[in-house]
C-alpha positions in Angstrom: -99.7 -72.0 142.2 -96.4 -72.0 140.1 -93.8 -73.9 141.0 -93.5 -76.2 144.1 -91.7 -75.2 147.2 -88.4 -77.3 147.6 -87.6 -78.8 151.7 -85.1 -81.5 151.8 -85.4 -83.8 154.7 -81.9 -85.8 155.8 -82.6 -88.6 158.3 -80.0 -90.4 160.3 -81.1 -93.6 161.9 -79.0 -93.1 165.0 -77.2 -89.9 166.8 -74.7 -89.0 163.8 -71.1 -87.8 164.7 -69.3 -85.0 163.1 -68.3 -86.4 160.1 -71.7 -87.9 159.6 -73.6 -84.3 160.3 -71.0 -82.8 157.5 -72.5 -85.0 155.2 -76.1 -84.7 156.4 -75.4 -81.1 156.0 -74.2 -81.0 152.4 -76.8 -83.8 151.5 -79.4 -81.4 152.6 -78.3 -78.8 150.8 -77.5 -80.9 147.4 -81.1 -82.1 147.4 -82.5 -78.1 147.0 -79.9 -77.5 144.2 -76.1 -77.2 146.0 -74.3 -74.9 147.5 -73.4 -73.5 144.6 -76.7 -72.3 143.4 -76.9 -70.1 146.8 -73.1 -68.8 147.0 -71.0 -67.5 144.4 -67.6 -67.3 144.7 -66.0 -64.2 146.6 -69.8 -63.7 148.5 -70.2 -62.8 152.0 -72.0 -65.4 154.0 -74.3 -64.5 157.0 -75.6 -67.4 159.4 -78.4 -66.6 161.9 -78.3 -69.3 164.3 -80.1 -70.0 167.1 -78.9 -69.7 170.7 -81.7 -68.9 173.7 -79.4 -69.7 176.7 -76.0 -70.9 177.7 -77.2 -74.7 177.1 -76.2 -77.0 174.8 -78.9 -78.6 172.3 -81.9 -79.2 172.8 -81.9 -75.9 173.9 -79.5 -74.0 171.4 -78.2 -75.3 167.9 -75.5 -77.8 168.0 -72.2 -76.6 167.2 -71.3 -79.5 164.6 -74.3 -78.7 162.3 -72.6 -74.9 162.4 -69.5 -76.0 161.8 -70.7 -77.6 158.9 -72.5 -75.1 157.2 -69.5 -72.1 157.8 -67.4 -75.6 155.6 -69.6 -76.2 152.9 -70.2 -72.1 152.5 -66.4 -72.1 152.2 -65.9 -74.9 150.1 -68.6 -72.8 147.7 -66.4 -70.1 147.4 -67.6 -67.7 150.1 -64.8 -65.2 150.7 -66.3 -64.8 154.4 -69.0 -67.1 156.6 -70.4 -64.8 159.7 -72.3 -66.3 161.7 -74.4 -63.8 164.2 -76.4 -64.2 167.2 -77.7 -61.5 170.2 -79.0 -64.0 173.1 -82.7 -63.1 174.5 -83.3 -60.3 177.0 -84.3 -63.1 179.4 -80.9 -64.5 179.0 -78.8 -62.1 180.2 -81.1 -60.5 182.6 -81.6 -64.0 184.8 -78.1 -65.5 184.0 -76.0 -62.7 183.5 -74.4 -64.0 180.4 -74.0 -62.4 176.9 -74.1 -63.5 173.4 -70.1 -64.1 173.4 -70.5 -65.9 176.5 -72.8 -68.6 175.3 -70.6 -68.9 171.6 -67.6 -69.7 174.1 -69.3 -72.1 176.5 -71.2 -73.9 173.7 -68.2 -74.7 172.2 -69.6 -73.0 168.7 -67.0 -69.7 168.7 -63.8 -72.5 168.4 -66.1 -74.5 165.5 -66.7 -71.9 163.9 -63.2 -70.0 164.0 -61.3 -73.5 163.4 -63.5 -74.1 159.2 -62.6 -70.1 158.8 -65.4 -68.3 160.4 -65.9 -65.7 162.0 -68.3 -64.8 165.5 -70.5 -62.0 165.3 -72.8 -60.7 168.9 -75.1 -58.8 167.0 -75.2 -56.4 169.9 -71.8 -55.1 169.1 -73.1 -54.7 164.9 -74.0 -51.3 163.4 -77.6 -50.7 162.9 -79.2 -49.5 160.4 -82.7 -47.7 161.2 -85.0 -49.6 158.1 -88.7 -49.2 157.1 -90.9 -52.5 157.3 -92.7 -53.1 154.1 -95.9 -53.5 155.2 -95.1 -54.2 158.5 -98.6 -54.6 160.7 -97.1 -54.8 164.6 -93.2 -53.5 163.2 -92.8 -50.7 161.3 -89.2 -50.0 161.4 -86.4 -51.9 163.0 -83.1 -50.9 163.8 -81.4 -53.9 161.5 -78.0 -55.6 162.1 -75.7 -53.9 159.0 -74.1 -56.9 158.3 -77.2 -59.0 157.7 -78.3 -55.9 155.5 -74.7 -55.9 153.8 -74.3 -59.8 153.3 -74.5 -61.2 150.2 -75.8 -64.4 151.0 -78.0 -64.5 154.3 -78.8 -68.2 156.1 -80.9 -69.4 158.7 -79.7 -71.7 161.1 -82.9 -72.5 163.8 -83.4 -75.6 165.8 -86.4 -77.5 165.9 -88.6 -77.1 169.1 -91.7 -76.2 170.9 -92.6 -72.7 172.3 -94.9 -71.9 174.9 -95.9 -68.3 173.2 -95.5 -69.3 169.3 -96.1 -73.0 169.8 -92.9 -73.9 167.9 -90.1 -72.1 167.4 -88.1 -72.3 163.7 -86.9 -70.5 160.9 -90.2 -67.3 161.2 -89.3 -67.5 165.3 -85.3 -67.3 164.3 -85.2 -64.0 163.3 -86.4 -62.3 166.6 -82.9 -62.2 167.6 -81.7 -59.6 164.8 -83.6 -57.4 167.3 -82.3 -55.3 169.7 -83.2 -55.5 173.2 -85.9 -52.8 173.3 -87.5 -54.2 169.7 -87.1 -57.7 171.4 -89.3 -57.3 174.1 -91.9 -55.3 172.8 -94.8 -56.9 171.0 -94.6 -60.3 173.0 -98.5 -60.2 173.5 -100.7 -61.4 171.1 -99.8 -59.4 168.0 -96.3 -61.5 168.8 -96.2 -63.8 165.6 -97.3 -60.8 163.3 -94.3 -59.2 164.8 -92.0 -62.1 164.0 -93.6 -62.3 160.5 -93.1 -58.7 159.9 -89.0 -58.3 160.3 -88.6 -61.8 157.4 -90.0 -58.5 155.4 -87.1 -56.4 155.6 -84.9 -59.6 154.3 -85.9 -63.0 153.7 -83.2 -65.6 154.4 -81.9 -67.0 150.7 -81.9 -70.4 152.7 -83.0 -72.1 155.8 -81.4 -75.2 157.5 -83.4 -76.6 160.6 -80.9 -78.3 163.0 -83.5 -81.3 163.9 -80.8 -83.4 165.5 -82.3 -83.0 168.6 -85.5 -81.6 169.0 -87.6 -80.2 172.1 -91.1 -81.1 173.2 -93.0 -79.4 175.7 -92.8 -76.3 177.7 -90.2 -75.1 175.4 -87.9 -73.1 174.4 -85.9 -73.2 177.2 -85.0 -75.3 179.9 -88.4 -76.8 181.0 -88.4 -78.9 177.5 -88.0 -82.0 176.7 -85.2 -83.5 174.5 -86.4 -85.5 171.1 -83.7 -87.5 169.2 -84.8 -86.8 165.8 -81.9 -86.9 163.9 -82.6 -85.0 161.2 -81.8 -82.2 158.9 -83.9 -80.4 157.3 -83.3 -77.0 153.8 -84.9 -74.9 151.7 -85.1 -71.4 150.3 -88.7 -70.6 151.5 -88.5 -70.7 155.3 -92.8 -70.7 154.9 -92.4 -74.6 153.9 -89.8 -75.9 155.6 -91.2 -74.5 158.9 -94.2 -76.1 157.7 -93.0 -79.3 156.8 -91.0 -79.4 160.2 -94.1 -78.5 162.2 -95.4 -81.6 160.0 -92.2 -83.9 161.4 -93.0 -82.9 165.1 -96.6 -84.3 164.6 -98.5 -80.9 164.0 -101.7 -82.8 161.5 -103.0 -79.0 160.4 -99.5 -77.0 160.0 -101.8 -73.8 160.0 -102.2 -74.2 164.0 -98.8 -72.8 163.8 -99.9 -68.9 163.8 -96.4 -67.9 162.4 -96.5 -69.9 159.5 -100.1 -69.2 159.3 -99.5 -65.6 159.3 -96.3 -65.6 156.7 -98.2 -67.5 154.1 -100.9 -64.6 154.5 -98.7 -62.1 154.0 -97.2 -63.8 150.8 -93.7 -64.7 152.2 -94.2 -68.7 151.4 -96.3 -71.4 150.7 -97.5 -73.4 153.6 -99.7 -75.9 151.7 -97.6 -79.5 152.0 -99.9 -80.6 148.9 -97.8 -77.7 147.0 -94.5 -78.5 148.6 -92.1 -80.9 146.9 -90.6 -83.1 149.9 -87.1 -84.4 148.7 -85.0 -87.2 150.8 -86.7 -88.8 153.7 -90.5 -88.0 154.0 -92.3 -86.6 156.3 -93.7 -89.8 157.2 -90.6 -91.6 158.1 -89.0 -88.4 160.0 -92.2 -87.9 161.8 -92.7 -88.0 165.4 -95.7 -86.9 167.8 -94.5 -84.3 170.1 -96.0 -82.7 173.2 -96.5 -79.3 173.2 -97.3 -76.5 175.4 -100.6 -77.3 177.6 -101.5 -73.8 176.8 -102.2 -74.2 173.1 -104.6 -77.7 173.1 -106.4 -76.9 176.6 -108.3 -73.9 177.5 -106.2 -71.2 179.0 -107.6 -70.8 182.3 -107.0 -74.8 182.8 -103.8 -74.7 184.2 -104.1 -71.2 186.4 -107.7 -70.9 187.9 -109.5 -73.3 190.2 -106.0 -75.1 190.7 -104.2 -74.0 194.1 -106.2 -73.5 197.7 -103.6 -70.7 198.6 -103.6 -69.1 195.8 -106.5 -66.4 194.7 -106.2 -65.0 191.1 -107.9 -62.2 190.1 -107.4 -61.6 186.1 -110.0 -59.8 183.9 -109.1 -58.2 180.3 -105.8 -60.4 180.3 -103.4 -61.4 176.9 -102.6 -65.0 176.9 -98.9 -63.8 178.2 -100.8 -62.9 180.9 -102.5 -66.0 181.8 -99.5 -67.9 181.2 -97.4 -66.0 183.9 -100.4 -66.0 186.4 -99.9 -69.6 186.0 -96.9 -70.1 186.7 -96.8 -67.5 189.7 -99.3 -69.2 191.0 -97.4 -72.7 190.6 -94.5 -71.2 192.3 -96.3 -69.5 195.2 -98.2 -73.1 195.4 -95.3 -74.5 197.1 -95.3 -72.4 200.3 -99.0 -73.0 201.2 -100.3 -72.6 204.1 -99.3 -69.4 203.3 -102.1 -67.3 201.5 -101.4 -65.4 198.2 -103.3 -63.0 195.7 -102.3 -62.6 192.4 -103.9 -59.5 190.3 -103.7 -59.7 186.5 -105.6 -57.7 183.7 -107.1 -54.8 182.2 -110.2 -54.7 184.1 -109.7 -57.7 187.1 -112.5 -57.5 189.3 -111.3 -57.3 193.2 -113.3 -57.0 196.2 -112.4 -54.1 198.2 -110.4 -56.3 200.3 -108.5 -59.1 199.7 -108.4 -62.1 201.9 -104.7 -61.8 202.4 -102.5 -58.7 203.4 -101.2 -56.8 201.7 -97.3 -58.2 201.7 -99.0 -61.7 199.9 -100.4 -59.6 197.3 -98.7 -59.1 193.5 -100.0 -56.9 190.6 -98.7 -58.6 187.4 -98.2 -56.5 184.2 -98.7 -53.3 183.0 -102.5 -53.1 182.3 -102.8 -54.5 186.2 -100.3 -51.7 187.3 -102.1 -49.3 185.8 -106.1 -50.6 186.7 -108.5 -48.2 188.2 -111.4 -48.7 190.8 -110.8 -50.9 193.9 -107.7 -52.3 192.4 -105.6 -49.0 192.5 -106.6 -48.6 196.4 -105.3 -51.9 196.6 -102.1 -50.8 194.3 -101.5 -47.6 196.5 -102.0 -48.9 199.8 -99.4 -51.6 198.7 -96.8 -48.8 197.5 -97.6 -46.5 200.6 -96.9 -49.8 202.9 -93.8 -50.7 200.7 -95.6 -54.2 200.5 -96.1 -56.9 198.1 -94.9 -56.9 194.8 -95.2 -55.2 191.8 -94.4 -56.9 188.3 -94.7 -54.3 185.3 -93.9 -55.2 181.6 -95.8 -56.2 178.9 -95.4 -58.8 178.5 -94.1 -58.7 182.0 -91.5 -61.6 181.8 -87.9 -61.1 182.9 -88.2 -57.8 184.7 -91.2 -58.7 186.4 -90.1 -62.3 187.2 -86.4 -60.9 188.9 -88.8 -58.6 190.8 -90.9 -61.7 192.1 -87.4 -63.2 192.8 -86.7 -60.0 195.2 -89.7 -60.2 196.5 -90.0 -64.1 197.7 -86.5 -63.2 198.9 -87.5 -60.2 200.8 -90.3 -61.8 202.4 -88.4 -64.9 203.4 -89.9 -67.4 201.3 -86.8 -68.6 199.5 -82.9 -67.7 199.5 -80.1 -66.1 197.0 -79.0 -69.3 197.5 -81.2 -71.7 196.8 -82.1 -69.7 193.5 -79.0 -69.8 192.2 -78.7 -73.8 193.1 -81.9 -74.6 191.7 -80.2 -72.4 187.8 -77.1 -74.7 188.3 -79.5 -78.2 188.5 -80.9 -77.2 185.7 -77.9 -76.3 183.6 -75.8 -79.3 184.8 -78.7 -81.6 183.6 -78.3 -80.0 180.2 -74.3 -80.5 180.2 -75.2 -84.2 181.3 -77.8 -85.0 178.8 -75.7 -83.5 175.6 -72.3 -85.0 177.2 -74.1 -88.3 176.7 -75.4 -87.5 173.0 -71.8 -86.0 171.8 -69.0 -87.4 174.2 -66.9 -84.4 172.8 -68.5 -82.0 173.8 -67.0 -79.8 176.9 -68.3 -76.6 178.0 -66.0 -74.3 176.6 -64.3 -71.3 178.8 
């Protein structure tokens, strides 16, 4: 096997403040070799943090732990630190927010700017069409040119759960070098060979996992939970540190993550902990047992079918993205019973030739669904000659198809403009709350 993989693990025993996160930072670092070994002087510096939504951590990396990366970078000798993000489609479709928006609001644009820095929205970057060496579900992608030009390039994930990938880390981080249209394609189930394939164009020379807080749950986004973990965790191969990471959020077989699974496959790391030299704090005393997704330790249909008397799911031939959104339609549509609903999902959903509701109660999710023969495109066309029910496309259809359910349950009465948009700001202001009480200096920033 060579040489072992090097992950340094810093542990805080309470919530560390800015000084003290500077110090895990550089700790973290020291214990894989320095700075210095990563950054020569003069280099440019690219960070690839993490932000999913305009919400503090859990949810997005914590400003601090950026700040004190784009410091000790500097103090190296790095002539410039840019640190890049492009938020998710999902973001600025149902929010109506972009990239720059969430840097200001987190507070991480003035971090960053005050050590030196500088803010990159990876939308705004040159791209640079590139081939995938041996890409399986990417085979070219058009790349950020300054990741591509940067001397030194740095990962800067946080440490949560993910519905789709079961956690999301350093392999998950890179999905946002994409652009929009490369983002939302492959989020089926060739998904984590997708993520796998773009660390193939350019691995990160190092990857720090902001564990400070972590998420548990229905991540990545605002239906987690927050974790204190108060940790930080480096290393140069992003295989083992999201595998020792995975291993600190109680995952006992670190090859149930299909990401890491996949990139230790394909040669891009070692996943084995047995070949993986641990340095600071051990797994063991960072380690705690998170809850994750019920999607990935319960079968898939146990949370869609056989669940809500209103609700009638017909789904044949579906991807788990699928199943997962029939879900949580179904969940949604739950809470206006009596009211009757059918929900039609799959390549090949078997229908009867009528359904037991009308046709304004009836939604077709996804693309395979939208384009179904037999009974289910009578069904479709009556519904489209009627201007009835609703129609969700995508594949995976998320976003798109979820602010066309949001028309629809407007159209047809079952919920307002209003209360939608009161129901985004409850869950944002219990974010603000819950970080406000972690970091006291912390203000949304304008």
């Amino acid at each position: 096997m060579g040489d072992k993989a090097t992950v340094a693990i810093v542990r805080n025993d309470t919530s560390p403040d800015k000084d003290r996160i500077l110090a895990m930072v550089r700790e973290a670092i020291n214990l894989i070799g320095g700075a210095e070994t990563y950054i020569q002087k003069g280099d440019v510096v690219a960070v690839k943090v993490n932000i999913f939504a305009p919400l503090p951590p859990p949810v997005s990396v914590d400003r601090r732990v950026v700040a004190a990366l784009v410091r000790v970078a500097k103090e190296a000798g790095a002539r410039r630190v840019i640190v890049a993000e492009g938020v998710s489609v999902g973001t600025k479709m149902s929010r109506n927010v972009t990239t720059m928006d969430c840097f200001r609001l987190l507070g991480i644009r003035s971090a960053v700017e005050a050590e030196g820095g500088e803010i990159l929205c990876l939308e705004d970057d040159e791209r640079v069409l590139v081939e995938v060496p041996g890409g399986m579900a990417l085979h070219r992608i058009h790349y950020p040119k300054a990741i591509l030009d940067a001397d030194v390039f740095i990962e800067l994930p946080c440490l949560k759960t993910h519905g789709l990938t079961l956690v999301t880390l350093g392999i998950k981080n890179l999905q946002g070098l994409l652009t929009d249209e490369q983002k939302y394609y492959a989020h089926r189930d060739d998904l984590d060979q997708k993520l796998v394939d773009i660390h193939k164009v350019r691995q990160a020379d190092l990857t720090i996992i902001d564990g400070l807080l972590g998420m548990e749950g229905e991540g990545a986004g605002e239906r987690g939970r927050p974790v204190p973990m108060n940790i930080i965790l480096a290393s140069p191969d992003v295989v083992a540190v999201d595998a020792v990471a995975s291993a600190c959020m109680g995952i006992e077989d670190v090859l149930d993550v299909p990401t890491t699974r996949i990139a230790q496959h394909d040669g891009l790391g070692t996943a084995d902990l047995a070949h993986i030299d641990v340095r600071g704090t051990s797994i063991e005393e960072a380690k705690r047992k998170f809850a994750f997704p019920y999607n990935w330790f319960k079968p898939q249909d146990r949370y869609v079918l056989g669940l809500h008397p209103n609700v009638d799911i017909y789904i044949g031939g579906a991807c788990k993205w699928c199943w997962m959104m029939s879900g949580a339609i179904a969940g949604t549509l739950a809470l206006f019973a009596p009211l009757r609903f059918s929900i039609i999902a799959g390549i090949d959903p078997k229908v009867p030739p009528a359904l037991r509701t009308g046709l304004d109660h009836a939604i077709v999710l996804g693309d395979c669904a939208c384009g179904a023969t037999g009974d289910v495109k009578e069904i479709r066309n009556a519904m489209v000659l009627s201007n009835q029910g609703a129609m969700l496309p995508g594949c995976p259809p998320y976003r798109p198809a979820l602010a066309r359910l949001e028309e629809y349950m407007i159209r047809i009465g079952l919920v307002t403009a209003e209360m939608l948009e009161k129901r985004k700001e409850q869950d944002t202001q219990r974010f603000f709350k819950y970080y406000q009480g972690i970091d006291p200096t912390w203000t949304p920033g304008k």
